[in-house]
C-alpha positions in Angstrom: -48.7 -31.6 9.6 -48.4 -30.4 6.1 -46.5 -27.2 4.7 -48.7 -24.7 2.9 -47.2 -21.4 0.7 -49.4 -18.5 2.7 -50.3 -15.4 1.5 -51.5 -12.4 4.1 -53.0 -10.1 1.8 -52.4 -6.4 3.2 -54.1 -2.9 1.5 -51.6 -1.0 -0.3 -49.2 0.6 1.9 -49.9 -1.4 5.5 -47.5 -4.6 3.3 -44.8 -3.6 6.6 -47.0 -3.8 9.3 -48.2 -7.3 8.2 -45.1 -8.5 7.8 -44.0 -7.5 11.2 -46.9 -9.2 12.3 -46.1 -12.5 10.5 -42.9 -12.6 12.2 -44.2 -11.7 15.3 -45.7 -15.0 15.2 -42.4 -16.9 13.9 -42.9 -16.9 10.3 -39.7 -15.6 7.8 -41.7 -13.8 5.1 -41.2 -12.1 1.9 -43.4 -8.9 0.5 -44.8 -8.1 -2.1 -47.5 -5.6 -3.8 -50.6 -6.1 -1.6 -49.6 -9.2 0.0 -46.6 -10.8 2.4 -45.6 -14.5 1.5 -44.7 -17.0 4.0 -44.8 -20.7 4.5 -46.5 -23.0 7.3 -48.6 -25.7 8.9 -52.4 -26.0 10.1 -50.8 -24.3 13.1 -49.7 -21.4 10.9 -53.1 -20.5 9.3 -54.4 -21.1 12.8 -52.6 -18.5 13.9 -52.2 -16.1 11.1 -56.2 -15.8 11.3 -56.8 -15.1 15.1 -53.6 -12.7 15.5 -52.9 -10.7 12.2 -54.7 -7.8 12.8 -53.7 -5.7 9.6 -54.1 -8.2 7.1 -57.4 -8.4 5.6 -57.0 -11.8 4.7 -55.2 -15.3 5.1 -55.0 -17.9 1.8 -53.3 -20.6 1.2 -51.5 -20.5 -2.5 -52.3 -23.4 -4.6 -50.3 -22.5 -7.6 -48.5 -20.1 -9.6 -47.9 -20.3 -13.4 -47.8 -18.7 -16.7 -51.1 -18.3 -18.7 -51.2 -16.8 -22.1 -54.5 -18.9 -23.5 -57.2 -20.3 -21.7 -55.9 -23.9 -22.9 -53.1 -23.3 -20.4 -55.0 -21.9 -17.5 -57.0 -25.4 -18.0 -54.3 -27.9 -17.9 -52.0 -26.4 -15.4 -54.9 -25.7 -12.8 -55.7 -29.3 -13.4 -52.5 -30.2 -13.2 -52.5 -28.9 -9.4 -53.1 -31.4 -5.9 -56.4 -30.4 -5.5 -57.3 -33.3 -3.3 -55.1 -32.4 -0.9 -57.9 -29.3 -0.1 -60.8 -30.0 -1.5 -63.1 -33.2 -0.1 -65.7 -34.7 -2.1 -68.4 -33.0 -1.0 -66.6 -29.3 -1.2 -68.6 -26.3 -1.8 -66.0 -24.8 -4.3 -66.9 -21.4 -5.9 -64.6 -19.3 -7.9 -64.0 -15.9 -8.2 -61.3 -13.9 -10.2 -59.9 -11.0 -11.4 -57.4 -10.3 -13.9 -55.3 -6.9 -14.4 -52.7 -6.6 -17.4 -53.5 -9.7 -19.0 -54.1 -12.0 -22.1 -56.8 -13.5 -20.9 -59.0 -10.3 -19.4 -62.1 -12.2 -19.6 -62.7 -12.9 -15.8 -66.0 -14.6 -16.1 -64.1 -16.7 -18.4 -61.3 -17.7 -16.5 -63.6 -18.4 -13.6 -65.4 -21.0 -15.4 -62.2 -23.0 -17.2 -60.5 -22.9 -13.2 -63.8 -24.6 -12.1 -64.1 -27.1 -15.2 -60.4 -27.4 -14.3 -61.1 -28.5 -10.6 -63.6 -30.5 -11.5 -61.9 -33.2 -14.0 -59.0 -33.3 -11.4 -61.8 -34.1 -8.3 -63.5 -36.8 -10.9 -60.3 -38.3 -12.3 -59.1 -38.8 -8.5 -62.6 -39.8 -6.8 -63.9 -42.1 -10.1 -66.8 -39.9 -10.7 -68.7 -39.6 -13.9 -71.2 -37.2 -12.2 -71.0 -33.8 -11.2 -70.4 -32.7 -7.6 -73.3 -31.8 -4.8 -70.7 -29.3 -3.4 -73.1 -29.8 -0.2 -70.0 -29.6 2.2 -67.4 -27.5 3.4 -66.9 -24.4 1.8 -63.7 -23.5 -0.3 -63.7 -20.1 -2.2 -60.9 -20.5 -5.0 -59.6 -17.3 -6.3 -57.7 -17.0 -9.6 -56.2 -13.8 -9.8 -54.0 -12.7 -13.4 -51.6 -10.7 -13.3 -49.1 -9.7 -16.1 -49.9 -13.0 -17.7 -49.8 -14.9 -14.2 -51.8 -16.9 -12.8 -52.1 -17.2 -8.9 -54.3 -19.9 -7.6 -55.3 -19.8 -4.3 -58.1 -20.6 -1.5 -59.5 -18.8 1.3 -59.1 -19.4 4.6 -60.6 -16.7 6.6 -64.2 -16.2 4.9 -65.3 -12.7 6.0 -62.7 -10.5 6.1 -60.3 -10.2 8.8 -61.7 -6.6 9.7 -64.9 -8.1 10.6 -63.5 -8.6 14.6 -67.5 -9.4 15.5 -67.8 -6.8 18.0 -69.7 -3.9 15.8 -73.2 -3.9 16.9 -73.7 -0.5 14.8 -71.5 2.1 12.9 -71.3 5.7 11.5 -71.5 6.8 7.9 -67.7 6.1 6.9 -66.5 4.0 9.4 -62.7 3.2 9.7 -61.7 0.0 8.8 -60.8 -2.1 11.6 -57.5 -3.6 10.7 -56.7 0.5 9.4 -57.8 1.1 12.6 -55.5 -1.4 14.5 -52.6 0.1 11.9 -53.0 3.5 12.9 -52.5 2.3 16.4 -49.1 0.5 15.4 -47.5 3.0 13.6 -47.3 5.3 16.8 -45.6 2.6 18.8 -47.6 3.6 21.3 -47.1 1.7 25.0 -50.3 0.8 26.8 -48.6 2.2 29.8 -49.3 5.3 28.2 -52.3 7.6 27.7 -54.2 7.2 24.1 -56.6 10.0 23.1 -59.1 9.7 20.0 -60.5 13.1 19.6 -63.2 11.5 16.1 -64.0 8.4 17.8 -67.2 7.8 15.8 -68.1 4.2 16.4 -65.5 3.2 18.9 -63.0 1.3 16.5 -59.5 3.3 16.7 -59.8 3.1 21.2 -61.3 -0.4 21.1 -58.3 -1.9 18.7 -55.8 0.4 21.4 -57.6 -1.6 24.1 -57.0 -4.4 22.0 -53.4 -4.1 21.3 -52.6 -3.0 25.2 -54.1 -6.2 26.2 -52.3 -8.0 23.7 -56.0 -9.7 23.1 -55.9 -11.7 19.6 -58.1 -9.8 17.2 -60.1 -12.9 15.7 -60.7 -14.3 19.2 -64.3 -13.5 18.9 -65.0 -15.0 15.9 -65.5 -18.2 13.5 -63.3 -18.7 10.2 -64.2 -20.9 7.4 -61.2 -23.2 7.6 -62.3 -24.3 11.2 -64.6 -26.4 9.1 -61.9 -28.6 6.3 -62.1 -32.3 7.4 -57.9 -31.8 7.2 -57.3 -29.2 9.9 -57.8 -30.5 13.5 -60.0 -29.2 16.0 -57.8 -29.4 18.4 -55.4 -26.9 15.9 -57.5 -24.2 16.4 -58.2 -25.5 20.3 -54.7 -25.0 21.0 -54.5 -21.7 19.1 -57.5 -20.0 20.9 -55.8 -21.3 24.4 -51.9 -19.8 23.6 -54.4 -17.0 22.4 -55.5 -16.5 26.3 -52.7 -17.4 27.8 -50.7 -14.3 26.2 -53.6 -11.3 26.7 -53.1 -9.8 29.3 -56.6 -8.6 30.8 -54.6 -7.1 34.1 -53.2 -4.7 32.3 -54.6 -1.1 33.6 -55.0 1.2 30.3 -55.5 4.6 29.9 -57.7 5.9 26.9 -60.5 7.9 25.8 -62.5 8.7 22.9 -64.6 11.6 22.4 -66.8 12.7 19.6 -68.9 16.0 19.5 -71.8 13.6 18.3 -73.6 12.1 21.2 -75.3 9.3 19.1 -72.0 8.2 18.3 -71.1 8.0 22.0 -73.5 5.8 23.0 -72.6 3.7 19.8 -68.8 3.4 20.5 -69.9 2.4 23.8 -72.1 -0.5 23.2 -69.3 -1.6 20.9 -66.9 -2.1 23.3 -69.1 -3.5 25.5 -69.7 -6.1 22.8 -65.5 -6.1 22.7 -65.7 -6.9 26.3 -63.3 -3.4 26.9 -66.5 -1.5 27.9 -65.0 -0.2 31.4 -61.2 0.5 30.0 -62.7 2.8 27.4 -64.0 6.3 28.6 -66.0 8.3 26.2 -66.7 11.7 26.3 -69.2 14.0 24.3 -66.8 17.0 23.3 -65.6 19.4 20.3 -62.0 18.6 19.5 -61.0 22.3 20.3 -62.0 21.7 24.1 -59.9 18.7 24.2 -57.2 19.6 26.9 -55.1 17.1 29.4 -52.5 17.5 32.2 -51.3 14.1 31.4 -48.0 13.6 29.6 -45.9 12.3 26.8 -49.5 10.3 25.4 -50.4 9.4 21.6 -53.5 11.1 19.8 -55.0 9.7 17.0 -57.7 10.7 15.1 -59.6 10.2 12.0 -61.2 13.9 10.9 -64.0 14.7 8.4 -62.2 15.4 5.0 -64.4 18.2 3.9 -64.8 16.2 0.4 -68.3 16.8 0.5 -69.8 19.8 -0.9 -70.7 22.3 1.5 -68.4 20.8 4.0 -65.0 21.6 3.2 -64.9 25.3 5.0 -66.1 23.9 7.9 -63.8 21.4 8.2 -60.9 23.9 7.3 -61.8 25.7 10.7 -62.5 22.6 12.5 -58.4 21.7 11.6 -57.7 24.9 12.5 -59.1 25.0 16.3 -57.7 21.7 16.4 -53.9 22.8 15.5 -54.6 25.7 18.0 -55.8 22.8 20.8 -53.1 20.6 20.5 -50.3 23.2 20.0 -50.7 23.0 24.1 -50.0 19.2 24.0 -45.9 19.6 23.2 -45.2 15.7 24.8 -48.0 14.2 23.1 -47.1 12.6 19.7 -50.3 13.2 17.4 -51.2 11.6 14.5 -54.1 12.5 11.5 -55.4 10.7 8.7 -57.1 13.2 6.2 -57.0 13.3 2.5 -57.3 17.2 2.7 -53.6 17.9 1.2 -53.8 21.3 2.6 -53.7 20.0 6.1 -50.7 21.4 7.8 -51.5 24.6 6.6 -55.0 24.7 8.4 -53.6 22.6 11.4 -50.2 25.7 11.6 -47.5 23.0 11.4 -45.6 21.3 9.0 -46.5 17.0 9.9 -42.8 15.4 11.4 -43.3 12.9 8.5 -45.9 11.9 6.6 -47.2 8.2 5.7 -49.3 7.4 2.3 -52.3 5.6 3.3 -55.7 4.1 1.8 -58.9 4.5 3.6 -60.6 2.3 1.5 -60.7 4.0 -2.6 -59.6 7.1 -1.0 -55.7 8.4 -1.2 -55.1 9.7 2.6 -51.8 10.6 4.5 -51.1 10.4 7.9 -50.1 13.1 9.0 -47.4 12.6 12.5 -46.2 15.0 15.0 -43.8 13.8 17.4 -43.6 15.0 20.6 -40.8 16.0 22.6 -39.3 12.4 24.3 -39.6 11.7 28.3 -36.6 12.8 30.0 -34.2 10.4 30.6 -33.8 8.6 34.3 -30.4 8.1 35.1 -29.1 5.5 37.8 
């Protein structure tokens, strides 16, 4: 097994919740802007790819260095191991960005990494020719930053939020690894009962559901590293199997999503049919100020309109109103909001507990938390 510097990259403000996640599975990280850094084996990016469910990516880090002139970007990217990644045949694209740099010219940098790769694969394989590139695929990224290069490789291919149970979606649908990080911030227990009062599409209950069963997120679906000729089959055969043996489908759960849109009902259902959590899900067609339970000390979370459209924003306003009056009723249920209205508490009547800077997507949000009175204690 080989040892490989990993990077989970994380949007701004969920770096915490990754790296929680990374040591969850065993790994001592370190975290930085966008991104938690840790090192491991074919097992590791096994692993990091079916259970991270925050992280929107897995790579493995190829190289770091200093790059003032495109001479230098050449000659220390060719200066790195790349036939320890890349086989003959590879499929090697790259892509790149650069922020606060010499050498801004992206398009550039793209094309002296690739030259770059390319006399390093000849020199080792005694080519004169070029590559077919008919074979596995390896998307290089080189990414500048302050006059540093990063050098790295993808190992997830689409994105970690694609969990390949969306048959269909809403306009602005959440994020599923926001989703699943809205879920974690609460703490909430499955042996508790979850409420989403916006449902939309399903993906707040479904990554609950997912989470309460302690069902591996990417257990659905394919990654592009289960194709290099260096990582074993069996790797990501033993990964999927600890990956059953730990959920825990016996586990009774208690959650509901409602919406007042009925299309979207029928949506969120078919979704977590495709999830295979279509009968531990209810939904319910309902306005969020009919919303009322007798159960206790539960977790609400929702993702409201924001009102940033035109024409939209009073009706919203009201809509957080009825909803503050609603759940003023709900004293043991710990509720948490993500809007980027900023005048939220005043509409909703109540100052948040604390408040949490998040992005949904471009847009700036906070999540909003109200904590709920605590469960009496039992004593022996």
């Amino acid at each position: 097994m080989g040892k490989y510097q990993l990077i989970a990259t994380a949007a701004m403000g969920l770096e915490a919740l990754v790296a929680k996640e990374v040591r969850a599975l065993g790994y001592e990280c370190e975290v930085e802007n966008g991104k938690v850094i840790y090192t491991g084996d074919e097992n590791a990016i096994a692993r990091s790819n079916l259970w991270l469910r925050t992280a929107d990516r897995v790579k493995i880090k190829v190289g770091e260095f200093k790059a003032y002139t495109f001479d230098e970007l050449f000659e220390k990217t060719k200066a790195l191991p790349w036939e320890k990644y890349l086989p003959e045949d590879a499929e090697f694209p790259v892509t790149g960005k650069s922020v606060k740099s010499k050498l801004f010219s992206v398009s550039d940098c793209q094309a002296i990494v690739k030259k770059a790769v390319v006399d390093r694969m000849k020199s080792y394989y005694k080519r004169n020719s070029w590559f077919e590139e008919t074979g596995a695929y390896f998307r290089i990224e080189v990414a500048l930053l302050k006059d540093v290069a990063t050098i790295t490789i993808d190992t997830s291919g689409q994105g970690l939020h694609k969990r390949g149970y969306r048959v269909d979606q809403g306009e602005a649908p959440l994020k599923e690894t926001l989703a699943a990080a809205l879920v974690s911030v609460t703490n909430w227990k499955p042996d508790k009962p979850f409420i989403d009062p916006f449902c939309g599409s399903g993906t707040i209950p479904i990554e609950a559901a997912m989470i309460g069963q302690n069902i591996a997120p990417g257990f659905n679906r394919e990654f592009v590293s289960e194709n290099w000729n260096w990582i074993p089959g069996s790797v990501w055969d033993e990964a999927r199997i600890e990956a059953e043996d730990l959920a825990n489908y016996d586990q009774p759960l208690d959650i509901i999503g409602t919406d007042i849109d009925h299309r979207m009902i029928k949506i969120a259902q078919e979704n977590s049919f495709e999830a295979g959590l279509g009968d531990l899900i209810q939904y319910k067609q309902m306005q969020v100020r009919d919303i009322t339970t007798n159960k206790e000390y539960g977790v609400m979370v929702g993702n409201p309109p924001y009102g940033e459209r035109l024409g939209e924003k009073k009706a919203v306003e009201q809509m957080y109103k009825e909803m503050g009056q609603a759940f003023s009723k709900l004293d043991t249920w710990s509720i948490y909001i993500l809007t980027s209205n900023e005048e939220f508490e005043q509409f909703y009547g109540k100052p948040a507990t604390k408040k949490r800077k998040l992005f949904n997507g471009f847009i700036r949000t906070d999540l909003y938390q109200y904590w709920g009175k605590r469960p009496p204690r039992i004593i022996e």
